[in-house]
C-alpha positions in Angstrom: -38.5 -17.2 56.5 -38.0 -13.8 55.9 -39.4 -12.7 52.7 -36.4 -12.8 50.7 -35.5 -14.6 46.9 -33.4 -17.4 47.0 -31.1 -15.1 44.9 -30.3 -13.0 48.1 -27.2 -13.1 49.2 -26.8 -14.3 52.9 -25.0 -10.9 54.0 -28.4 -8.7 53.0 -30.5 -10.5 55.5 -29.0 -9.7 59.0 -32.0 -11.1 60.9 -30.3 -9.2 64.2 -29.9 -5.5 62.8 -32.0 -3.2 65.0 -34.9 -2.7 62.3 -35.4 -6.5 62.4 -36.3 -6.5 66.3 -40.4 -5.4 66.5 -39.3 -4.3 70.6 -35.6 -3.0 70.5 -35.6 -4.0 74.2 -35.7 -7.4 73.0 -32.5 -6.9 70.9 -30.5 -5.6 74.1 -31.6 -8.4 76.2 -30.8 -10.5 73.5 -27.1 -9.5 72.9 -26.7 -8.6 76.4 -27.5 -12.5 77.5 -25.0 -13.5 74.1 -22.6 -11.6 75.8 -22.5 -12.9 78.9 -23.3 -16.6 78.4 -21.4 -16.9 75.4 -24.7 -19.1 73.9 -28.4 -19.1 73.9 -30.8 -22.1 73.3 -34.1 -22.0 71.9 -34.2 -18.5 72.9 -37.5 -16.8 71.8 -37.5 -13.7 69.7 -40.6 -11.4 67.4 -38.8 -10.4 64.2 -39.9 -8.7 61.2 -40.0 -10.4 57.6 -39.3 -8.2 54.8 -42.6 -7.2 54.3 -42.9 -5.8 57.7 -44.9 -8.7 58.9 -44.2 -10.0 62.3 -42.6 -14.1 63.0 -42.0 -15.4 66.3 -38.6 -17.2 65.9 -36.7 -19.6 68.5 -32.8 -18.9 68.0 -29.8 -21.6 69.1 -26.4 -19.3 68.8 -22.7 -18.8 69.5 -21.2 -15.4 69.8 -17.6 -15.3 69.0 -15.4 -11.8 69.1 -13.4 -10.6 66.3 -9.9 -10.9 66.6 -9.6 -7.0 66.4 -12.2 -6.4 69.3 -14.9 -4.9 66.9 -18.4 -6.4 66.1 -19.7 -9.3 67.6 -19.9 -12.5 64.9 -23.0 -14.7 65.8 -23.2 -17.8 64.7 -27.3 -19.1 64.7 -29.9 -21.3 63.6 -33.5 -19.6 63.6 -36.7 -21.6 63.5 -40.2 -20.3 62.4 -42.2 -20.8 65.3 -45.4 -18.7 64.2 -48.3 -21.4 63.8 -46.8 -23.0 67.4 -47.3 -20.1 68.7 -50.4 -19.5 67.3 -51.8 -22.7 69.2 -50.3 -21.8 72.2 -51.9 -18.3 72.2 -55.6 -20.5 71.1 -55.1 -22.4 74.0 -54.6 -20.0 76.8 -57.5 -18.4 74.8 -59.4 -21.6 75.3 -58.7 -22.3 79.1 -59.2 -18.3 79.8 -62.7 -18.8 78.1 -63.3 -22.4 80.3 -62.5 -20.2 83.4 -65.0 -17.8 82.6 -67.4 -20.1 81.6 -67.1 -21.2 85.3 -66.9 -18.1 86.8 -70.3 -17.1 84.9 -71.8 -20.3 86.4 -71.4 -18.7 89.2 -72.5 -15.5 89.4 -75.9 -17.3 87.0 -76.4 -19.1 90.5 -75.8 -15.7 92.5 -77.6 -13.9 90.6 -80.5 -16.6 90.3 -81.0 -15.7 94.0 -80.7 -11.9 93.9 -83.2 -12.0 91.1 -85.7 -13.8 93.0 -85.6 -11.2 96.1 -85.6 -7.8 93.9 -88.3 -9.0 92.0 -91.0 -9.8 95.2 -90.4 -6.4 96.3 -90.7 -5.1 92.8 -93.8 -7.2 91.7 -95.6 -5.9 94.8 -94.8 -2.2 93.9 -95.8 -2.2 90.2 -99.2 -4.2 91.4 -100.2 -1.3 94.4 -99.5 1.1 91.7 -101.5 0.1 89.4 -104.5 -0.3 91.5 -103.9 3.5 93.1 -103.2 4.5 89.6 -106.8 3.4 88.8 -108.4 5.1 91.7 -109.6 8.7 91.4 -106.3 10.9 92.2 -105.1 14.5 91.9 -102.8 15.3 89.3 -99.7 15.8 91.2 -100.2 11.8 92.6 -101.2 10.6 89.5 -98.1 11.7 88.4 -95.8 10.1 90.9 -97.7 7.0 90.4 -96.9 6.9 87.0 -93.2 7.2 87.9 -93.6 4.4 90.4 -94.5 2.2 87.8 -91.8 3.3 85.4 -89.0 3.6 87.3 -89.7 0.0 89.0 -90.3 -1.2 85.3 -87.1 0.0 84.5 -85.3 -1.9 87.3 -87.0 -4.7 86.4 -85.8 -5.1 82.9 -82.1 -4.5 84.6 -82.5 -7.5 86.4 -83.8 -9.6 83.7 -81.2 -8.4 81.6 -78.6 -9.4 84.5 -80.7 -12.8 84.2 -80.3 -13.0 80.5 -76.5 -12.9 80.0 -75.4 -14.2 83.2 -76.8 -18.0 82.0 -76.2 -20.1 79.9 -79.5 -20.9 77.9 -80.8 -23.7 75.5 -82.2 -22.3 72.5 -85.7 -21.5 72.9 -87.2 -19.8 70.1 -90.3 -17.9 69.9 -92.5 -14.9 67.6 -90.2 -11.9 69.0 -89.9 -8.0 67.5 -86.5 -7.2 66.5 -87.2 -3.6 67.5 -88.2 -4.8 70.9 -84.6 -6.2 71.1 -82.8 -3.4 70.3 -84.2 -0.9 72.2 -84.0 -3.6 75.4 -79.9 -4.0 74.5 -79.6 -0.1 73.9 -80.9 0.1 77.4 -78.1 -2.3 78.8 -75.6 -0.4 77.5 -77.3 2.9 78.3 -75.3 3.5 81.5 -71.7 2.7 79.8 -72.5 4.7 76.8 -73.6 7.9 78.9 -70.1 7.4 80.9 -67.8 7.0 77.6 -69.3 10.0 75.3 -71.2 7.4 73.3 -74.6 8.7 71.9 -76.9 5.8 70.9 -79.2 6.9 68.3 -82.4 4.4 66.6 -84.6 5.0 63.6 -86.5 1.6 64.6 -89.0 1.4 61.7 -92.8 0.9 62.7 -94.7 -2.6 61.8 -92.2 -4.8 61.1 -92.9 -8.5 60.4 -92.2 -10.4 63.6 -89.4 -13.1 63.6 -89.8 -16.7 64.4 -85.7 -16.7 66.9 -84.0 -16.8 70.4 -84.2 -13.6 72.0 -81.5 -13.8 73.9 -79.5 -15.4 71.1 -80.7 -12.1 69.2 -79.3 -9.8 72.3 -76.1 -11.6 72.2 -75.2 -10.6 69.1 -76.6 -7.1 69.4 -74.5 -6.8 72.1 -71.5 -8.0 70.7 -72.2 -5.6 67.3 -72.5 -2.4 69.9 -69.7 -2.9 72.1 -67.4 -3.2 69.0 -68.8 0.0 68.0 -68.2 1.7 70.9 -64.8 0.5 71.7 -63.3 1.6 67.8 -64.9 5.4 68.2 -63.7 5.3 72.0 -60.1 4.5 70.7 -60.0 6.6 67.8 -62.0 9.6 68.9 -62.6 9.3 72.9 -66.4 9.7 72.2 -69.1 8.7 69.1 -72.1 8.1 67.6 -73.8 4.6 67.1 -77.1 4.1 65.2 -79.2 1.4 65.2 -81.5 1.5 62.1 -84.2 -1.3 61.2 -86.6 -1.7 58.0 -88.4 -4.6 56.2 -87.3 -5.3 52.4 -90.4 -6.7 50.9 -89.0 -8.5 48.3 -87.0 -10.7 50.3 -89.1 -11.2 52.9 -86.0 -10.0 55.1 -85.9 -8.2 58.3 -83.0 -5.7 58.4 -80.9 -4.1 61.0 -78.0 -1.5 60.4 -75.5 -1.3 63.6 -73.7 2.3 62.2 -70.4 3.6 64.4 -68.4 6.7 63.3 -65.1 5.8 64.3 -62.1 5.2 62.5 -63.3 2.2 60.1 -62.3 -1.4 58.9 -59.1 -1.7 57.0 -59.4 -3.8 54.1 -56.9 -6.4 55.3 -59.3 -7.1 58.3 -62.5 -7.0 56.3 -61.7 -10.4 54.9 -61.1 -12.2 58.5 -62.9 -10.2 61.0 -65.8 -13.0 61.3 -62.9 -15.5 61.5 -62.4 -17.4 64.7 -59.6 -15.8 67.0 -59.5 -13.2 64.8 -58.8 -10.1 67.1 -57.7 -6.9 66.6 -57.5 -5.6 69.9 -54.3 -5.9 72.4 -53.6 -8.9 74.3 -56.1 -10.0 76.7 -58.8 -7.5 75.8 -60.5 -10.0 73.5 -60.4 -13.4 72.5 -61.1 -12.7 68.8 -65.0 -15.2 69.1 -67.5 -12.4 69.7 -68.5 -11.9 65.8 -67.8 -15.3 65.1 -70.6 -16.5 67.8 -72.5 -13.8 66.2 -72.3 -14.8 62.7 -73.1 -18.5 63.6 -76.5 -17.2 65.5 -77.3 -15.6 62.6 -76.8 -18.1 60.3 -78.7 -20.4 62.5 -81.7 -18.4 62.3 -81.4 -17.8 58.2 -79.8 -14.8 58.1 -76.7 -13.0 57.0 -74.4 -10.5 58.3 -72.3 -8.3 56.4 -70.0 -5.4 56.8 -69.6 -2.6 54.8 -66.7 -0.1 55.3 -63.7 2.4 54.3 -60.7 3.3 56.5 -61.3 6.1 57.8 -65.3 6.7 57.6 -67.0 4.8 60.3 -68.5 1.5 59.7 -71.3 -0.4 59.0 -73.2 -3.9 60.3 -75.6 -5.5 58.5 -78.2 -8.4 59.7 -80.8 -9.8 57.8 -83.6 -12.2 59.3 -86.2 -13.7 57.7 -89.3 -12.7 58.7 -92.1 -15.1 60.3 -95.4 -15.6 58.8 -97.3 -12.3 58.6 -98.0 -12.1 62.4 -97.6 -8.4 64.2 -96.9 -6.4 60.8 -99.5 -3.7 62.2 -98.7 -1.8 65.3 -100.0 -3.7 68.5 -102.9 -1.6 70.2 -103.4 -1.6 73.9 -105.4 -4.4 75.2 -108.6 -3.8 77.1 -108.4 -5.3 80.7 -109.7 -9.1 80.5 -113.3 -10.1 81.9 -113.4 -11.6 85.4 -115.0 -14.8 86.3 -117.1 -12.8 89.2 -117.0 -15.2 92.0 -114.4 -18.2 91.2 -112.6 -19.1 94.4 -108.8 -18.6 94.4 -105.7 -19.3 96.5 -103.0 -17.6 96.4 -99.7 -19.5 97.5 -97.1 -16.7 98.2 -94.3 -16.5 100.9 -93.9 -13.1 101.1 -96.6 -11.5 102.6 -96.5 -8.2 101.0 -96.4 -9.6 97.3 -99.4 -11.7 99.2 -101.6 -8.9 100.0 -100.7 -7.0 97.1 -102.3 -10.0 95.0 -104.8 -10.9 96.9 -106.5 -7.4 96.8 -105.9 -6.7 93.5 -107.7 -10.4 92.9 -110.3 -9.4 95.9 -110.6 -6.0 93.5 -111.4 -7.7 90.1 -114.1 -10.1 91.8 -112.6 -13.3 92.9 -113.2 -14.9 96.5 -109.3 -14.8 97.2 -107.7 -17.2 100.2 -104.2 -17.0 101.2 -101.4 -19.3 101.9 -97.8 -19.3 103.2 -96.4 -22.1 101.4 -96.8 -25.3 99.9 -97.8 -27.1 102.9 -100.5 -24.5 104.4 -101.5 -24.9 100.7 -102.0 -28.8 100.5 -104.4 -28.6 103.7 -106.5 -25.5 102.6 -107.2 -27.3 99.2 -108.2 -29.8 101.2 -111.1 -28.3 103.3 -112.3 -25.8 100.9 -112.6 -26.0 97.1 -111.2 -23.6 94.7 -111.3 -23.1 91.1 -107.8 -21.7 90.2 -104.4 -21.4 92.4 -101.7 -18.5 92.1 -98.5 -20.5 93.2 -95.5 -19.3 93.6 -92.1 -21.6 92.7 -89.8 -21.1 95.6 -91.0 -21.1 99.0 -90.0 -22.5 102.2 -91.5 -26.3 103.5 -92.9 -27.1 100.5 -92.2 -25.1 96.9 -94.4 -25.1 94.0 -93.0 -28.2 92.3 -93.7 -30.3 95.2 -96.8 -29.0 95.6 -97.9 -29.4 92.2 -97.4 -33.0 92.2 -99.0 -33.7 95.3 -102.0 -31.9 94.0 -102.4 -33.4 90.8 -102.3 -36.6 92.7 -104.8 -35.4 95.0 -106.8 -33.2 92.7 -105.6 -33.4 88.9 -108.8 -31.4 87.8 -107.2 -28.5 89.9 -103.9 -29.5 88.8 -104.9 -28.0 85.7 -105.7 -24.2 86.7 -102.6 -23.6 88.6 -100.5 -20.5 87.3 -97.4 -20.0 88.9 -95.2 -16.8 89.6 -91.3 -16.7 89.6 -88.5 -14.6 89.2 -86.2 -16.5 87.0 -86.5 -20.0 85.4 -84.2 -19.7 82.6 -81.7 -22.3 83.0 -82.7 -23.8 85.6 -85.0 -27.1 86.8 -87.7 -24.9 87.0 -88.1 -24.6 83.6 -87.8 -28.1 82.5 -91.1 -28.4 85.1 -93.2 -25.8 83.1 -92.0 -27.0 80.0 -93.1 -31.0 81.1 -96.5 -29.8 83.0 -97.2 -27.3 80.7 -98.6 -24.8 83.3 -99.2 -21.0 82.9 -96.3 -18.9 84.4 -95.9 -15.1 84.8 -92.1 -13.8 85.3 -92.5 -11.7 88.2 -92.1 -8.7 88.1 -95.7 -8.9 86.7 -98.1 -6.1 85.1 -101.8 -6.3 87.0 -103.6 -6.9 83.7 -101.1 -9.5 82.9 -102.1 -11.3 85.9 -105.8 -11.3 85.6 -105.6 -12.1 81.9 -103.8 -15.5 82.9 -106.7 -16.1 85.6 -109.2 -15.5 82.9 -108.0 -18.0 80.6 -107.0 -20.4 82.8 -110.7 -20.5 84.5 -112.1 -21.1 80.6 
């Protein structure tokens, strides 16, 4: 139990001498409660093995004083209760992790709804700015317009980001840029890292092969790689350096990101089990040991590898490897030119919030479409009914009657319709909604939505 030969002789292991106890609190409770009960049952103690290692040990025992009024004589029995513990620990580990996987439930519901009102407001600011930006403007206001757009970008991406890991999501995969990724976790641990002394550094390399994977999969373990990182320079040195570094290795057709921290490194006896599951180094209840597990199974699940290269003492280093899709986005993307118009189609806008509404409408009026407007699904159903149109703009939730419903009433009604209807929404991940665009197959912008990004899905849907 301890370490020892066989050939030890009893009197050499004193499990209860003060070096034994790994808290020498414990060891004055422990004699303390000997003392006055005379006995102790099952009584739960961490000692140390030989080695230094740590057991957790339960002790039956009878104290008995000498006859000269010395030392105390204890007589005990001591079983190893390590792997019972162990289990124990795994399953408060497990029920902690089913309570947060209810409590994020939760907050994927709350923040379902707070997503869908920032993003009206926001979709109708990026759209007016980008049809004053377009307009013939002094310097100073095109200026401020240009921050209107950015600064409303960036709170969009914040509330996507809220969107992304506050629900749970079924693997949807898709041709993504691993650069894109990075840069879009960086920014969600911008805000932390300026607060803890962390400076986030990439040299994201230019061109890369597109791969064929889950975004969001891809952000999880991102996430999980840089929060490591921060936390071991944090503890060691109060402050760091992370770098992110991507490049494509021809001859394996690989896709490779470096996640680089200097803190205080890995120790070799933790190299060999730090993908292992409940492995944690950190203190009780600051982690529950899964987050590079999860992270090595996405990877795996996507063809890749992830490795870890380190010495104690000099920082350490992440490596992921993905195997790039077919040949598709190895050149940098150029801007695209604003789409044609189909000058005179007849639209309808369904859109409950009349600014987002207006905002639409004109910058639909602008680009040369006959543009009508309606509340909801209802007012919808009986203007398709007295005047034709050749595309609807539809939102998803509304009050009365919300896209869904009215999407099945039309295609009922008018299937030929049914076809050019492109609906806008704040957030579908996860929810009904996107089983519905999945089954009809129906264009959809994420609101909030660039101008050009909304007359591009007009175009096409009208050819």
């Amino acid at each position: 139990m301890f370490g020892y030969s066989r050939e030890t002789p009893p009197e050499k292991v004193l499990p209860f001498a003060p070096n034994r106890f790994v808290d020498p609190r414990a060891r004055d409770a422990f004699l303390a409660r000997l003392r006055r009960d005379g006995a102790v049952n099952d009584y739960l103690l961490r000692l140390r093995r030989s080695e230094e290692s740590s057991l957790w040990v339960e002790v039956t025992a009878t104290v008995h004083s000498t006859t000269d009024g010395g030392d105390l004589r204890i007589d005990a029995l001591l079983r190893d209760i390590s792997e019972r513990r162990k289990l124990e620990d795994r399953g408060r580990d497990l029920s902690d992790q089913l309570g947060q996987a209810e409590k994020m439930a939760a907050l994927g519901q709350t923040v379902s709804g707070v997503a869908h009102e920032l993003n009206n407001p926001l979709a109708t600011i990026l759209t007016w700015a980008e049809r004053l930006a377009a307009r013939p403007v002094d310097v100073d206001t095109k200026r401020g317009l240009e921050t209107i757009l950015a600064e409303s970008e960036r709170a969009a991406k914040i509330v996507r980001n809220l969107l992304t890991f506050a629900r749970n999501r079924n693997t949807t995969r898709a041709q993504v840029d691993l650069n894109t990724i990075v840069r879009e976790t960086l920014a969600l641990r911008a805000y932390e890292q300026r607060l803890s002394n962390v400076t986030a550094v990439h040299a994201l390399a230019s061109g890369l092969p597109q791969l064929f994977a889950d975004p969001h999969q891809l952000k999880q373990v991102l996430l999980n790689l840089f929060i490591n990182a921060e936390q071991a320079m944090l503890a060691a040195n109060g402050r760091g350096t992370l770098v992110a570094r991507s490049w494509y290795e021809s001859e394996t057709e690989m896709v490779m990101l470096e996640v680089n921290d200097d803190g205080p490194g890995v120790p070799g006896h933790v190299r060999t089990k730090i993908f292992d599951p409940f492995f944690t180094t950190k203190a009780v209840g600051k982690g529950t040991g899964l987050g590079l597990t999860v992270a090595y199974a996405i990877v795996e699940e996507h063809g890749g590898q992830i490795t870890l290269t380190s010495e104690s003492g000099s920082g350490a280093s992440f490596f992921v490897s993905f195997p790039a899709a077919d040949a598709i986005g190895r050149t940098a993307a150029t801007p695209e030119a604003p789409p044609p118009t189909a000058a005179g189609s007849a639209v309808l806008v369904v859109e409950d919030e009349p600014a987002l509404a207006l905002a639409v409408t004109d910058a639909l009026a602008d680009a040369g479409y006959r543009v009508d407007r309606a509340a909801n699904g209802q007012e919808a159903l009986e203007r398709v009914s007295a005047e034709a149109y050749d595309l609807v703009v539809c939102d998803l939730k509304m009050p009365r009657l919300d896209g869904p419903a009215f999407y099945r009433i039309l295609a009922e009604r008018k299937p030929a319709l049914a076809r050019r209807v492109v609906f806008v929404t704040g957030d579908v991940a996860g929810t009904e909604a996107e089983k519905f665009l999945l089954e009809t197959k129906c264009r959809w912008l994420l609101k909030p939505f660039r101008l050009n990004d909304l007359l591009r899905a007009v175009h096409e849907t009208l050819r």
